[in-house]
C-alpha positions as CSV (number, residue, x, y, z in Angstrom):
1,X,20.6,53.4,39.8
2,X,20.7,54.5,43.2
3,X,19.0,58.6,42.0
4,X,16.0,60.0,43.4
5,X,12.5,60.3,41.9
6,X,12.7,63.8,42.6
7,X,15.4,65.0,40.2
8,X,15.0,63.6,36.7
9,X,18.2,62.1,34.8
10,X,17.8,64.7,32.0
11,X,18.1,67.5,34.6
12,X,21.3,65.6,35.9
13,X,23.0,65.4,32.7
14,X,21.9,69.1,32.2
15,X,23.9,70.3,35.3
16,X,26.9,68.3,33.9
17,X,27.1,70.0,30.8
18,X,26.9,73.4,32.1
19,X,29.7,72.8,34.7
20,X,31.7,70.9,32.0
21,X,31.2,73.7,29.0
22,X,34.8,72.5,27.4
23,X,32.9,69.5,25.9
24,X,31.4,71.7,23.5
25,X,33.7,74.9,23.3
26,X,37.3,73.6,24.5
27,X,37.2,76.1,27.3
28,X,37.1,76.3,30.7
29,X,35.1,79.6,32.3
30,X,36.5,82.6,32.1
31,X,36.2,83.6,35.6
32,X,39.2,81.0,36.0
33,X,41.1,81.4,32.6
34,X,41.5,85.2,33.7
35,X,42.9,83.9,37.0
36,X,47.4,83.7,37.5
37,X,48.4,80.7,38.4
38,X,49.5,79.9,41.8
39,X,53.2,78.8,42.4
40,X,52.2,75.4,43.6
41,X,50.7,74.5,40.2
42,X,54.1,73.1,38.8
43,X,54.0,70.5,41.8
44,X,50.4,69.7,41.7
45,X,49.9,69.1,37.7
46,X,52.8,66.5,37.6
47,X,50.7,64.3,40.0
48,X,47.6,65.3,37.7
49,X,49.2,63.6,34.3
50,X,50.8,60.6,36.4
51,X,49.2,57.9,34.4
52,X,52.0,55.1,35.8
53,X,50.5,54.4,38.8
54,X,47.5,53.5,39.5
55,X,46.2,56.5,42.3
56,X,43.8,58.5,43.1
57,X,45.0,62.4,43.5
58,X,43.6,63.6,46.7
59,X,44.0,68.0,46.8
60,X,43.4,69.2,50.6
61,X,43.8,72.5,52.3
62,X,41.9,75.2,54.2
63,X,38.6,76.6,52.2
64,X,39.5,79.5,49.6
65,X,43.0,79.0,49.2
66,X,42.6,78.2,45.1
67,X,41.5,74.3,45.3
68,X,38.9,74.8,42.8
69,X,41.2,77.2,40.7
70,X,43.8,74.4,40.3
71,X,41.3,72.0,39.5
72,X,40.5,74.0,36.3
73,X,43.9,74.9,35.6
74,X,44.8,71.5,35.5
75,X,41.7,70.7,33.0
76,X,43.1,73.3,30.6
77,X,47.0,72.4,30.7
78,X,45.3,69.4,29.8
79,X,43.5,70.3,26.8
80,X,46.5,72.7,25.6
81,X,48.1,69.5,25.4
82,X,45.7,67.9,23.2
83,X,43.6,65.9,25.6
84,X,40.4,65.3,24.2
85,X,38.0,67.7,25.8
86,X,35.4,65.0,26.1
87,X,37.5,62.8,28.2
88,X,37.5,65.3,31.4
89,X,35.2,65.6,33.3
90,X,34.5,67.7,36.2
91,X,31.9,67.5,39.2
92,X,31.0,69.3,41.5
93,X,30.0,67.4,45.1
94,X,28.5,69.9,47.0
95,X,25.8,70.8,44.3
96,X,22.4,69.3,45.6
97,X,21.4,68.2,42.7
98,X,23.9,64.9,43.5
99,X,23.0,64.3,47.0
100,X,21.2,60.8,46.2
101,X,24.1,59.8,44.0
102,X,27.0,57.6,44.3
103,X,30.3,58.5,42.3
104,X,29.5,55.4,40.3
105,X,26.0,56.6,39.7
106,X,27.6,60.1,38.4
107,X,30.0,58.5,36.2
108,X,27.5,56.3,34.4
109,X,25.7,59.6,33.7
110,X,29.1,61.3,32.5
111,X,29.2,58.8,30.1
112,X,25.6,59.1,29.0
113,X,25.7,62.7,28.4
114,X,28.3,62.5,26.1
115,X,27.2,58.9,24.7
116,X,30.9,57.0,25.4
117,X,30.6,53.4,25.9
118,X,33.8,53.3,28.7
119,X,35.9,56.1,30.5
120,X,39.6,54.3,29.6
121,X,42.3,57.8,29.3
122,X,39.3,60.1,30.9
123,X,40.1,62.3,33.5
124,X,37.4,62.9,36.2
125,X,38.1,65.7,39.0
126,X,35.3,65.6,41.7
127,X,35.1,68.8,43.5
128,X,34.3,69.3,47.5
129,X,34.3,65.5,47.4
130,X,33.8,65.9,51.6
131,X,30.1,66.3,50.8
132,X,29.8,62.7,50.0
133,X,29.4,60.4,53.1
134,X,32.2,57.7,52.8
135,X,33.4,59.1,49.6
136,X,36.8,57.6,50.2
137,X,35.3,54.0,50.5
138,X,33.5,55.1,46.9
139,X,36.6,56.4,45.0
140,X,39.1,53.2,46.2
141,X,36.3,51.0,44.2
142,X,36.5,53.5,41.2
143,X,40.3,53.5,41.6
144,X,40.2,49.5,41.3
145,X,37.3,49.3,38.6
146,X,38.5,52.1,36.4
147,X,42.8,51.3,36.1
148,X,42.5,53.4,33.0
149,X,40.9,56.5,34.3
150,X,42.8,59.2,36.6
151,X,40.1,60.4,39.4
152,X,41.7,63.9,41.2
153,X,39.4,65.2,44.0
154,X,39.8,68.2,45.9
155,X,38.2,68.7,49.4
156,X,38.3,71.4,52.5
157,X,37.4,69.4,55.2
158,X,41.1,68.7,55.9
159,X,40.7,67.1,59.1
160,X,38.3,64.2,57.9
161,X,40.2,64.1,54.4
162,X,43.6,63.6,55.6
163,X,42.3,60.5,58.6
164,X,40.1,59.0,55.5
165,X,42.6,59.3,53.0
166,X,45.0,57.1,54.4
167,X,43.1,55.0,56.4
168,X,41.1,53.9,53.7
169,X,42.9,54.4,50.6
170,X,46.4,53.0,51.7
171,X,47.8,52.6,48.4
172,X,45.2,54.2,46.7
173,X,45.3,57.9,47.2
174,X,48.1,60.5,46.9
175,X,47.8,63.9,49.1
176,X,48.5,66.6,48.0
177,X,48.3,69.6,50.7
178,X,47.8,73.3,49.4
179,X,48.4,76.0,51.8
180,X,47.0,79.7,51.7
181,X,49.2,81.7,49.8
182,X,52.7,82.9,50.7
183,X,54.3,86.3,50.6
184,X,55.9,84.9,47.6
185,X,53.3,83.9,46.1
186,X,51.4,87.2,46.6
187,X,54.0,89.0,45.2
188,X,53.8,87.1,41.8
189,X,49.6,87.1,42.1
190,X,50.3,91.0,42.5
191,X,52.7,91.5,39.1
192,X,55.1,92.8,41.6
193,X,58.3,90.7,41.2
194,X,60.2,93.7,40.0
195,X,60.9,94.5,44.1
196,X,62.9,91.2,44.3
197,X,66.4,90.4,43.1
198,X,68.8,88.4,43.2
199,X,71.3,88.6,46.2
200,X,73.3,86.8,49.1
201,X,73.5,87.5,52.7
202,X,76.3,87.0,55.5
203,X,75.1,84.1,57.4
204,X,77.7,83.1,59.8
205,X,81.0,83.4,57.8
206,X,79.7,82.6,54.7
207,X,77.4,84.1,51.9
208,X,74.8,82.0,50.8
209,X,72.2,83.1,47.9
210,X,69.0,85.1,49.0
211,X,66.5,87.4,47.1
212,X,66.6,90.7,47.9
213,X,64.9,93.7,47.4
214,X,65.8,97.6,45.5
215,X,62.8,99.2,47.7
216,X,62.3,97.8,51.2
217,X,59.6,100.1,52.1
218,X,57.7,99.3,49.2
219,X,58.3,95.4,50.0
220,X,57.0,96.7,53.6
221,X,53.9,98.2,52.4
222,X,52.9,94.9,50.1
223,X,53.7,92.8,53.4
224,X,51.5,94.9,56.0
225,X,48.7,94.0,53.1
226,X,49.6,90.5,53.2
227,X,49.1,90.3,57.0
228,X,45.6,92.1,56.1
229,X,44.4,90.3,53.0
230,X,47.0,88.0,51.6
231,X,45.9,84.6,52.6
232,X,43.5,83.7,49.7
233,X,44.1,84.3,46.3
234,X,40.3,86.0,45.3
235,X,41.2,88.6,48.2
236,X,44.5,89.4,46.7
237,X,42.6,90.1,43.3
238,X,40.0,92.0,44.5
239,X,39.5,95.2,46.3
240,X,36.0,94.6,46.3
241,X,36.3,91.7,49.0
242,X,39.4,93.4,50.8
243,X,37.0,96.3,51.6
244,X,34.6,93.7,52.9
245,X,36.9,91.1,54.3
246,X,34.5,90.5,57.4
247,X,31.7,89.4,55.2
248,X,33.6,87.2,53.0
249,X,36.0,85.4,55.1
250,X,33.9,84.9,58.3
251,X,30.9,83.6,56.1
252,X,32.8,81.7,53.9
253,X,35.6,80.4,55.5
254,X,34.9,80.7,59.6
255,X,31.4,80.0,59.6
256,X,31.4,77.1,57.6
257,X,34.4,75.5,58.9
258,X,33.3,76.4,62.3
259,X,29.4,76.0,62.3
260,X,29.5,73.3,59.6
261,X,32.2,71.5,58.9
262,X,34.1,70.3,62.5
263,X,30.5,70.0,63.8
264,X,29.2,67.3,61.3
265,X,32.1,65.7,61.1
266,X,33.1,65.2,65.1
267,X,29.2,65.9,66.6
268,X,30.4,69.4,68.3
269,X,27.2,69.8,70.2
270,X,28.2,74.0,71.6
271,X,28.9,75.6,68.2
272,X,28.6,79.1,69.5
273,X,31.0,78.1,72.4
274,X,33.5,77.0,69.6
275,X,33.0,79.6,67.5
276,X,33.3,82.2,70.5
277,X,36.9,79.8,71.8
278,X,38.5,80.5,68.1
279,X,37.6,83.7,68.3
280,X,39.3,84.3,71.5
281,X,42.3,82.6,69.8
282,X,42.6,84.6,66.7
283,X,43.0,87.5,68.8
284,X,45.8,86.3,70.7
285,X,47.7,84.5,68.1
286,X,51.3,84.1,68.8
287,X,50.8,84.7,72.2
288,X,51.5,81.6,75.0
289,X,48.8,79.9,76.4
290,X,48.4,77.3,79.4
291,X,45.1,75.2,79.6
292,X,44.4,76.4,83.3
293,X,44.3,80.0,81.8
294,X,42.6,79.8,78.5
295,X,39.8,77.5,81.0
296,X,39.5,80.3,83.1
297,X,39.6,83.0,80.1
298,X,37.2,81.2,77.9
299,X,34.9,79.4,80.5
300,X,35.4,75.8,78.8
301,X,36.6,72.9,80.8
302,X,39.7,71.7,79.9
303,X,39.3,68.6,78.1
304,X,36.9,70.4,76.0
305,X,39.5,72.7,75.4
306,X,42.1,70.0,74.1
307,X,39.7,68.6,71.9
308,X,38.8,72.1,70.5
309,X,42.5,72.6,69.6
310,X,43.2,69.4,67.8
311,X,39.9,70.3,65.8
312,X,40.9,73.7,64.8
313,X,43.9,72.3,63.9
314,X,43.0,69.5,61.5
315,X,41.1,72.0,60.0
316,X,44.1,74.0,59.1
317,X,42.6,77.2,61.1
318,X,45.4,77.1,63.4
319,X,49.1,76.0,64.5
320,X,50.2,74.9,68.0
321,X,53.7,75.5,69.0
322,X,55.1,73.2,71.9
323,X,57.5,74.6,74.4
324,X,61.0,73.3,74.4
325,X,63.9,74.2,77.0
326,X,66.9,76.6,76.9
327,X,69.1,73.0,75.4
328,X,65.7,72.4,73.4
329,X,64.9,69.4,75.2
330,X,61.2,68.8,75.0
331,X,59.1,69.1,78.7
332,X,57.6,65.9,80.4
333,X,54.2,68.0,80.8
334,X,53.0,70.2,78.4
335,X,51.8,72.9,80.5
336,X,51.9,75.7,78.3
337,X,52.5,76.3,74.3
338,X,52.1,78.9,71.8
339,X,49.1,79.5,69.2
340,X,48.9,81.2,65.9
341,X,46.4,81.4,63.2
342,X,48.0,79.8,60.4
343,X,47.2,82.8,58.2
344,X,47.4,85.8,59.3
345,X,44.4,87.7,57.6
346,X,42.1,85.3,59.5
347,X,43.0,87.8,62.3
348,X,41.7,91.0,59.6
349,X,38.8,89.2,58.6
350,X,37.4,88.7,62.7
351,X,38.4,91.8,63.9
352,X,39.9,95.0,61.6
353,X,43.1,95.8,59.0
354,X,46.0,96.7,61.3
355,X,48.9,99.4,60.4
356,X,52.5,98.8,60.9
357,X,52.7,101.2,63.7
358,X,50.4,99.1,65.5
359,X,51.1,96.6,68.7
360,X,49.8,93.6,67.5
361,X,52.5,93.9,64.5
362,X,54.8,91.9,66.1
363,X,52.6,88.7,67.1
364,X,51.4,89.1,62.9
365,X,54.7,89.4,62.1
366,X,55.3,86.2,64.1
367,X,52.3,84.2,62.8
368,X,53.4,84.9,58.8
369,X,56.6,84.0,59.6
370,X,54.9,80.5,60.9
371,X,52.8,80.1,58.3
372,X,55.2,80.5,55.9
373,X,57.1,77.3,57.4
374,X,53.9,75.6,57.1
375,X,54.5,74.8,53.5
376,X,57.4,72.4,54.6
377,X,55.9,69.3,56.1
378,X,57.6,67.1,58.9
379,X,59.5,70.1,60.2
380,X,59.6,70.1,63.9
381,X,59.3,73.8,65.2
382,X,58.7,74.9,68.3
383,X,59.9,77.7,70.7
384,X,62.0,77.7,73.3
385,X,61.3,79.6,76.7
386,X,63.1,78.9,80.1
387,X,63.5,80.1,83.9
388,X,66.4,78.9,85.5
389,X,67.2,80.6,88.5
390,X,67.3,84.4,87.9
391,X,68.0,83.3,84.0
392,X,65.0,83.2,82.0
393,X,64.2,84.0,78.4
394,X,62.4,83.0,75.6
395,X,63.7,82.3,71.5
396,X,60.6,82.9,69.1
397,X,61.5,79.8,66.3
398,X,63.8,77.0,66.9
399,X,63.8,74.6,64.7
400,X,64.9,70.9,66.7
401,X,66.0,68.0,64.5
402,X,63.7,65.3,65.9
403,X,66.2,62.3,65.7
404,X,68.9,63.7,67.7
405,X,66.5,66.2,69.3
406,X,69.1,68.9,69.2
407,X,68.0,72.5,68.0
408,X,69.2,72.8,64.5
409,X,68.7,76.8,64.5
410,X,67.1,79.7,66.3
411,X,65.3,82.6,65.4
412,X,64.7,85.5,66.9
413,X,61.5,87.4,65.0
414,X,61.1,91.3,65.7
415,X,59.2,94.1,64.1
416,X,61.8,96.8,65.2
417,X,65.0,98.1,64.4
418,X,66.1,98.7,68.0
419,X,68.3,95.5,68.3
420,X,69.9,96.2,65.3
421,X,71.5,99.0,67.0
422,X,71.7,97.4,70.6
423,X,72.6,93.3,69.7
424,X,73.7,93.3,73.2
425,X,70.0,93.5,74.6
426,X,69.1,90.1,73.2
427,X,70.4,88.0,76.2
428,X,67.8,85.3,75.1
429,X,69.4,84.4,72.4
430,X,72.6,84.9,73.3
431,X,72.1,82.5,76.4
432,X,70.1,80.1,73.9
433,X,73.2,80.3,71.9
434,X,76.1,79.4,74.0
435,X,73.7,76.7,75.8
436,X,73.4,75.0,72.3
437,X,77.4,75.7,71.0
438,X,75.7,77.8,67.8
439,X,78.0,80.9,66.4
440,X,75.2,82.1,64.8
441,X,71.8,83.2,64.5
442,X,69.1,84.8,62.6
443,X,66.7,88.0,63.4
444,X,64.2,90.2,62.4
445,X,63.9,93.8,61.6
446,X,61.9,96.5,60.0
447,X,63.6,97.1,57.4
448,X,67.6,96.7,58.3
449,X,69.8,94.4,57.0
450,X,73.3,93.3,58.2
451,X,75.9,91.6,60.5
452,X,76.2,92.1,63.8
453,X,79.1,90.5,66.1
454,X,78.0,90.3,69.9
455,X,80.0,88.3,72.5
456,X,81.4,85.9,69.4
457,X,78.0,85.5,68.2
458,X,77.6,86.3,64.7
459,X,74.0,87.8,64.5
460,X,72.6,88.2,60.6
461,X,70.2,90.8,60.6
462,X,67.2,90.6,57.9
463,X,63.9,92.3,57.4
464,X,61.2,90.2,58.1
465,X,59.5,90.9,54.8
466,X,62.4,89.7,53.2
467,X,63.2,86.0,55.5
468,X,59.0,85.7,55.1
469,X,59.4,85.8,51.3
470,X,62.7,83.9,51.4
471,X,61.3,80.8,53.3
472,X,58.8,80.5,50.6
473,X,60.9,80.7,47.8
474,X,63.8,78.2,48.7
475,X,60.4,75.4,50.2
476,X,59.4,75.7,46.4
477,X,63.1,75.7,44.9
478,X,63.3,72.7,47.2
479,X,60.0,70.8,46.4
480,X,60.6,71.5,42.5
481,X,64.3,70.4,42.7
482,X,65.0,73.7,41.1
């Protein structure tokens, strides 16, 4: 065995059996127990107990977003349904302790702590699995020597995990992408589901079904601390982090995503030049950017720049929006495009807790919107913005079906009640609108709901607390068939 003289085998197996304490007690700790589950459990633990075909369960997303969490949940739905507690198994990658080991190395020692002759109907989760150089080439031989084992890893490196995944384990790996929470799902993690009911709004000429709330302005208040703190699930629960965001998020998920992760795994030489161009970007989210200015805002050259971007990402840290015309057709050069954080209390954690009175509502409002949509793969958003003569104008969300390339819908996102009372005054998307041959639109407001008919144009009015939570509830109703 490939270990090092440094660390004896006993001392191995030791570390196992503490982070596997269910062998002896049939529990998992009770710092997760104690924890709600997320929304997105009921997708992931199908793939978990798929013992048909023969994959690997690869669980990415952005660090702190509950990874670990629904690696132990899974562990004890497993056990409540009479899974031997002695044939899971759960390891931790980015321990030191295993730095000289393979995955095969660790599993032969499984096994010897707990004196079984073969791992045939044994579960083993591997945690922070990035940690282990080509740990995809590692768990494709597992996958192929063990057929009667399930292996589920989790890992935060997304950029790196998605390319290995299925480059190298064509076949052998299936992804499964968790995103930072939603407003839905905060809403649940808070006990607060009393707010919503069912409903239906006027969308065009018809009602179609949509959860509504008794008390907007208590929705409001719950969504303004979403924007500050609802990304990550420990934040949500605990007002001891919220009242330190800085500390926790920038440490633990900027600074090791930044200063550790994207430089080991594409040899970023300037960290601090990196670290100082997302900065520069979380404060501007939702805004429009073009490379010649962010080069001469940020002092970076250009194709430094671009690199940057598709880094940031990979890494889930952020979402580019491309540009698309008044008829949504896509432009030959992409000169400029929009940015956003893909979770808004990123934006908190660098900076400070915003109010809803203040100006950068509306590009927070914006980038929850967005990250809300982020749950639905393969969508292709983008924004529209034009100048055609003296016409110009600009549509926030459009959403263009990429095999016709013709906008599907358009959405206008406000933090403000003044359109509801002067529809006229959106000439965007009324222009946006007749250029495309749509009736009907969707926007935002504070807290106002209702119809409003302008120039033919049927305009549904919705507070954006309610279309945030809304996007999130029918992407799960639609990824759980429900």
């Amino acid at each position: 065995m490939n270990i090092s003289s440094l660390i004896p085998t006993e001392k191995i197996i030791e570390r196992l059996r503490y982070e596997n304490p269910w062998w002896r007690n049939k529990q998992i700790p009770e710092l997760y127990s104690s924890m709600s589950k997320r929304l997105y459990f009921k997708l992931f633990y199908p793939y978990v107990n798929e013992k048909n075909i023969r994959r690997a369960l690869v669980l990415m997303g952005p660090r702190r977003v509950g990874k670990t969490v629904m690696l132990f949940h899974s562990i004890q739905q497993l056990m409540t349904e009479n899974v031997n507690p002695q044939k899971i198994f759960f390891v931790g990658i980015d321990n030191p302790i295993y730095v000289h080991l393979s995955l095969e190395d660790i599993l032969t020692l499984c096994k010897q702590s707990l004196n079984q002759s073969n791992l045939s109907g044994c579960y083993v989760f591997f945690d922070e699995i990035q940690y282990l150089k080509d740990w995809e080439r590692h768990l494709k031989v597992l996958v192929d020597s063990y057929p009667e084992t399930k292996f589920i890893v989790s890992g935060s490196a997304a950029a790196a995990l998605k390319w290995h995944s299925t480059e190298s384990g064509a076949g052998r790996f299936t992804d499964f992408m968790l995103p930072p929470l939603t407003f839905q799902e905060y809403i649940h993690l808070k006990n607060m589901d009393h707010l919503i009911h069912d409903g239906n709004i006027i969308y065009g000429e018809k009602p179609i079904p949509y959860c509504l709330t008794h008390d907007i302005k208590a929705l409001n208040r719950e969504f303004v601390n979403y924007l500050n703190f609802g990304g990550y699930p420990e934040v949500v629960l605990s007002e001891k982090i919220q009242s330190d965001m800085g500390r926790y998020v920038k440490n633990d998920i900027v600074d090791k995503v930044l200063l550790r992760d994207l430089p080991s795994l594409y040899g970023i030489k300037d960290v601090q030049e990196l670290n100082r161009f997302f900065t520069y970007i979380a404060y501007n989210t939702g805004n429009e950017f073009s490379y010649e200015i962010m080069s001469k805002e940020s002092g970076i050259q250009k194709d430094t720049l671009k690199k940057y971007l598709e880094y940031l990402e990979a890494a889930f840290l952020i979402k580019v929006l491309n540009k698309v015309d008044v008829n949504a057709k896509r432009l030959k050069r992409v000169t400029s495009f929009k940015v956003y954080l893909t979770n808004p209390s990123l934006r908190t954690a660098l900076f400070s807790p915003i109010s809803e009175i203040d100006s950068e509502m509306g590009n927070l409002v914006e980038t929850a919107v967005l990250s809300q949509w982020m749950h639905r793969e393969k969508l292709d958003l983008t924004y529209a913005r034009w100048k055609d003569g003296r016409n110009e104008g600009e549509v926030d969300l459009v959403l263009v079906d990429d095999k016709k390339y013709k906008p599907v819908w358009g959405v206008e996102i406000k933090w403000s009640n003044r359109y509801f009372e002067k529809p006229k005054e959106l000439k965007s998307l009324i222009q946006f609108c007749k250029a495309n041959d749509f009736d009907k639109a969707l926007v935002t407001s504070i807290d106002l709901t209702g119809v409003k008919v302008v120039d033919n144009l049927s305009f549904s009015f919705l507070p954006a607390s309610i279309y945030s939570y809304n996007i999130g509830d029918i992407t799960l109703k639609m990824k759980t068939g429900n």
